[in-house]
GUDO-489476 format. One record per residue: z, x, y of N, C-alpha, C in turn; residue in one letter; residue number from 0. Coordinates in Angstrom, 3 decimals. Atoms other than C-alpha are relative to their C-alpha. Layout:
N
((Z X Y) (Z X Y) (Z X Y) "a" NUM)
...
//
This chain:
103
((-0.049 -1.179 -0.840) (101.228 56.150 104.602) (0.476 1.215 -0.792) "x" 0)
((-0.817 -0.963 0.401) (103.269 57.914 102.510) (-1.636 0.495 -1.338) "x" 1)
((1.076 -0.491 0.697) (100.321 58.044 99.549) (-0.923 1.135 1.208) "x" 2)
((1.370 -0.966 -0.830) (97.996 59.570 102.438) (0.537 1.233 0.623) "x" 3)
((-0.680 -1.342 -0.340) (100.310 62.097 103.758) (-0.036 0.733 -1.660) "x" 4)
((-0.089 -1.078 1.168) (100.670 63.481 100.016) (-1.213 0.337 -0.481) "x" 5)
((1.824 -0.453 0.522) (96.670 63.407 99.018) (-0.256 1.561 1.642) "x" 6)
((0.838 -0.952 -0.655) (96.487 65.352 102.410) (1.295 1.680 -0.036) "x" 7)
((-1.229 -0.453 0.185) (99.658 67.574 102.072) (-1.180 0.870 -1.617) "x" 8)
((0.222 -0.584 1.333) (98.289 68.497 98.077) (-1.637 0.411 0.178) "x" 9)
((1.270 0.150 -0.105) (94.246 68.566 99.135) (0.205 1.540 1.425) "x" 10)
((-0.195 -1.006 -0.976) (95.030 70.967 102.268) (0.452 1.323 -0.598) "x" 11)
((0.106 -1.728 0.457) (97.134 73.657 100.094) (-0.499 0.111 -1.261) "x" 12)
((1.161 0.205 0.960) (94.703 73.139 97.205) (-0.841 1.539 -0.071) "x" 13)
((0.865 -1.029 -0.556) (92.304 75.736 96.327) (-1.077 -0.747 -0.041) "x" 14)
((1.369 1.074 -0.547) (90.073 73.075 97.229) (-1.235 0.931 1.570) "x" 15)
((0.374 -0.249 -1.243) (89.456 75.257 100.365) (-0.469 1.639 -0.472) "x" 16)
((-0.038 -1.307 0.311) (88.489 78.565 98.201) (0.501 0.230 -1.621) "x" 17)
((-0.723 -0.024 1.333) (89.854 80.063 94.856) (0.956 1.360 -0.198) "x" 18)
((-1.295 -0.815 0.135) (92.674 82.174 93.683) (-0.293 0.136 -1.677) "x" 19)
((0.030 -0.050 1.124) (92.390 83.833 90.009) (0.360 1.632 -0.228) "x" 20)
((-0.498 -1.805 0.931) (93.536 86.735 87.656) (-1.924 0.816 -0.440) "x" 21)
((1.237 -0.118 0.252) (90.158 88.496 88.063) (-0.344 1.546 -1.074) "x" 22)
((0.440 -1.452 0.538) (90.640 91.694 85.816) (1.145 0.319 -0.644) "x" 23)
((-1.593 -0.516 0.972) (93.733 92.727 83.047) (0.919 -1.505 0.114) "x" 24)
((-0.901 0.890 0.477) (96.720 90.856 82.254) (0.868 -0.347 1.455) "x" 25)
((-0.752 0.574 -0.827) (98.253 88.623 85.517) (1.443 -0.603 -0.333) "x" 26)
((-0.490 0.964 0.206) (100.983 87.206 83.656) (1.001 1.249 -0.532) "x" 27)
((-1.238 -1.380 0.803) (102.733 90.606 81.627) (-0.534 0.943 -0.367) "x" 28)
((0.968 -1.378 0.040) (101.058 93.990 82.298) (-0.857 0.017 1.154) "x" 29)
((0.366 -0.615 -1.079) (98.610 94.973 84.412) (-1.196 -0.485 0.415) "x" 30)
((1.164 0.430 -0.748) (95.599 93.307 86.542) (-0.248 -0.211 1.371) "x" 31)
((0.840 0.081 -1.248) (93.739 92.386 89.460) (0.284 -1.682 0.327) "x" 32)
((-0.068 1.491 -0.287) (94.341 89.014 91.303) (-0.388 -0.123 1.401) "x" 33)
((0.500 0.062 -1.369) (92.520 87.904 93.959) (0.086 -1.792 0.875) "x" 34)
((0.305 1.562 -0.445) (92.837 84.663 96.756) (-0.981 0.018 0.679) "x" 35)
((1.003 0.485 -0.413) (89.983 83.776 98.402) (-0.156 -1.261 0.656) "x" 36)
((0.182 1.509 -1.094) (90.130 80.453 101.377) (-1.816 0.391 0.079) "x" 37)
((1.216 0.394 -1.025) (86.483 79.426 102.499) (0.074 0.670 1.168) "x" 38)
((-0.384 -0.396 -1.490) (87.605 80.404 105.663) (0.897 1.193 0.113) "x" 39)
((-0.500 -0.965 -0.250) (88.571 83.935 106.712) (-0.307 0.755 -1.399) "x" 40)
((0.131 -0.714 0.533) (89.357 86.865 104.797) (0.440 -0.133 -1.905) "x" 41)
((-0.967 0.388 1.166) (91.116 87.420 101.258) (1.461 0.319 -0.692) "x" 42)
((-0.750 -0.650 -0.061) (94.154 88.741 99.908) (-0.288 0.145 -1.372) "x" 43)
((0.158 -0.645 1.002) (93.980 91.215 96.918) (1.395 0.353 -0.792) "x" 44)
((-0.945 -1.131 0.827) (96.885 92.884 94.108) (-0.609 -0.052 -0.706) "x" 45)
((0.310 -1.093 1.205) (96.219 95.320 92.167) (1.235 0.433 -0.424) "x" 46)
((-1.198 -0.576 0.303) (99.270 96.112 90.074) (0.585 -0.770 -1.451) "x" 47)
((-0.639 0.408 0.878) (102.052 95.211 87.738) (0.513 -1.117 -0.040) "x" 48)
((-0.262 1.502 0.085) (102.991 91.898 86.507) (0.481 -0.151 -0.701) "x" 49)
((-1.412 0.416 0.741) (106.267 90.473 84.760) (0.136 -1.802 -0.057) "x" 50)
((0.582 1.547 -0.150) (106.067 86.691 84.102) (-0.354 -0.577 0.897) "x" 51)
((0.847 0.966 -0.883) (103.726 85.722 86.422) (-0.026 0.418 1.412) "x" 52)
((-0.502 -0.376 -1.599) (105.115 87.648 89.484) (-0.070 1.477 -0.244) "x" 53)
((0.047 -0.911 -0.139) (104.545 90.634 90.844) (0.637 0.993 -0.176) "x" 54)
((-1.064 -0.347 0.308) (107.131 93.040 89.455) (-0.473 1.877 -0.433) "x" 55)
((0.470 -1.479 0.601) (106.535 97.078 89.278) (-0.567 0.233 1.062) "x" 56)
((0.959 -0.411 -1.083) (103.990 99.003 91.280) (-0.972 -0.619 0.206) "x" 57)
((1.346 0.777 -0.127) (101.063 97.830 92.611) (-0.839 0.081 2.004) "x" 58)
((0.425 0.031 -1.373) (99.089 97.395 96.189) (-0.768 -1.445 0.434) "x" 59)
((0.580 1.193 -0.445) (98.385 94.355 97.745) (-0.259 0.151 2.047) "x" 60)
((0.838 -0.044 -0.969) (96.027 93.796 100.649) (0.427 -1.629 0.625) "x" 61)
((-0.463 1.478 -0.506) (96.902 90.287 102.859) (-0.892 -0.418 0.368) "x" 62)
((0.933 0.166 -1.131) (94.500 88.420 104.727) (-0.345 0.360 0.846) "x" 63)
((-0.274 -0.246 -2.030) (96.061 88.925 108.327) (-0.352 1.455 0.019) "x" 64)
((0.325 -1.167 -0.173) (94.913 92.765 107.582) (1.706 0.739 -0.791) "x" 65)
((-0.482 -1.224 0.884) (98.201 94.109 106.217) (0.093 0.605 -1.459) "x" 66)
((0.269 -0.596 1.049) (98.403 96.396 103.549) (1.443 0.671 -0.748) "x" 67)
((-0.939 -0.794 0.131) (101.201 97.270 101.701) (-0.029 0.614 -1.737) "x" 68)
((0.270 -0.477 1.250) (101.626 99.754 98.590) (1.416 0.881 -0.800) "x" 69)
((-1.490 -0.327 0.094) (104.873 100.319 96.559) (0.586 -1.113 -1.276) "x" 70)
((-1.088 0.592 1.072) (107.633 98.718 94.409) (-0.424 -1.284 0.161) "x" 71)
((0.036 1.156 0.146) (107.467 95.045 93.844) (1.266 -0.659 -1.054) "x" 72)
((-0.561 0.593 1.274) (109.869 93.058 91.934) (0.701 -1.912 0.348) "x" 73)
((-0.305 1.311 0.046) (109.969 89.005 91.343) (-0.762 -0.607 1.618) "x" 74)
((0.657 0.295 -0.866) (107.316 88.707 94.079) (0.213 0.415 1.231) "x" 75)
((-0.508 -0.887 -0.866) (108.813 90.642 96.602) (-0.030 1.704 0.233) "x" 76)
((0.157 -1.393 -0.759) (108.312 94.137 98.484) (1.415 0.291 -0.344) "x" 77)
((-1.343 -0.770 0.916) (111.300 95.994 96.500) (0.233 0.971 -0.900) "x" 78)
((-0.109 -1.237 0.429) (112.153 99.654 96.232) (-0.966 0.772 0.896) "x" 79)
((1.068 -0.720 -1.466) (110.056 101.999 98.171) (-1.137 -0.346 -0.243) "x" 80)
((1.392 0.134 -0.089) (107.101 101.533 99.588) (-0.710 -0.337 1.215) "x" 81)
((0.313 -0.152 -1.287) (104.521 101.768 102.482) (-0.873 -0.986 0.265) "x" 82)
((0.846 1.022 -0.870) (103.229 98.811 104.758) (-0.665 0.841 1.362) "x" 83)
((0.845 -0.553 -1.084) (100.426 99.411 107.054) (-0.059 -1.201 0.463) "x" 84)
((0.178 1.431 -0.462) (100.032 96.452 109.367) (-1.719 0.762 1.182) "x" 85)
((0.918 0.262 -0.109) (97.004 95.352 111.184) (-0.697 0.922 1.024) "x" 86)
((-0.287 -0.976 -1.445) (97.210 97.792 114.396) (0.330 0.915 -0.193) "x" 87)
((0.277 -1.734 0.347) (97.351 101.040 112.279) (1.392 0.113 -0.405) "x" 88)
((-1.706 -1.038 -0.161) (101.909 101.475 112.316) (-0.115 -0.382 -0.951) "x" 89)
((-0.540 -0.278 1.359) (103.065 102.248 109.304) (1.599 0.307 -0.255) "x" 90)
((-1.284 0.079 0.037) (106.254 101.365 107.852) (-0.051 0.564 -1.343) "x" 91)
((0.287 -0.492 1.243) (107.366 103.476 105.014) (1.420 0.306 -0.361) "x" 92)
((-1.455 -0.148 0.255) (110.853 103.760 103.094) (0.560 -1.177 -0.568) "x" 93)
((-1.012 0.910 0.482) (113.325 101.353 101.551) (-0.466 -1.738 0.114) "x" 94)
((0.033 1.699 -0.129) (112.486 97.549 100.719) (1.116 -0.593 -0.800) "x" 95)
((-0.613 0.708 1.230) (114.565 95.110 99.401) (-0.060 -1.358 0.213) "x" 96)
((0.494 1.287 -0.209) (114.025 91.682 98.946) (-0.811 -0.685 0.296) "x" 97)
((1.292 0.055 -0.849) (110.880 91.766 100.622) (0.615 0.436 1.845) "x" 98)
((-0.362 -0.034 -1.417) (112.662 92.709 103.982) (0.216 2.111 0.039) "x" 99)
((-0.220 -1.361 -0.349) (112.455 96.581 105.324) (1.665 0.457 0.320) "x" 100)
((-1.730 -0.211 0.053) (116.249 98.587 104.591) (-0.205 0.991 1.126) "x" 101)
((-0.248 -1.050 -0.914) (115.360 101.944 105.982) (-1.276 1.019 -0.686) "x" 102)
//
């Protein structure tokens, strides 16, 4: 049981279902394009700066669920200013840290 829970567990968040790649500049230390892509639904895009492997600097990333946010980043996280648009038009704009909205 336990084997079949982990084949479906590792096969489910897989990009078995789609693909995920550094499609343009340097993803890893400097500056590119990375895109995910599921089979199913939409995709999520950054465009920006990159510090070992994580998002770190400016940049704009697009989500699936429709939001959009464009601004600071650092260690994969929404950090330092910067403006989220969510899916229903409001716009949040000002202070991140941690990935969580300050002010």
């Amino acid at each position: 049981m336990k084997i079949l829970l982990t084949f479906f567990v590792l096969f489910f968040s897989s990009t078995a279902f789609g693909w995920q790649k550094c499609t343009q500049g340097n993803c890893e230390n400097g500056y590119g394009t990375y895109v995910n892509k599921p089979l199913i639904g939409g995709s999520s895009k950054y465009v920006g700066n990159w510090k070992n492997d994580k998002l770190d600097g400016v940049g704009d990333l697009v989500l699936i669920e429709g939001k959009k946010y464009s601004g600071e980043f650092k260690k994969d996280k929404y950090h330092g200013q910067g403006t989220m648009t969510l899916k229903d038009g409001k716009i949040i704009k000002g202070l991140w840290k941690k990935g969580e909205f300050v002010k």
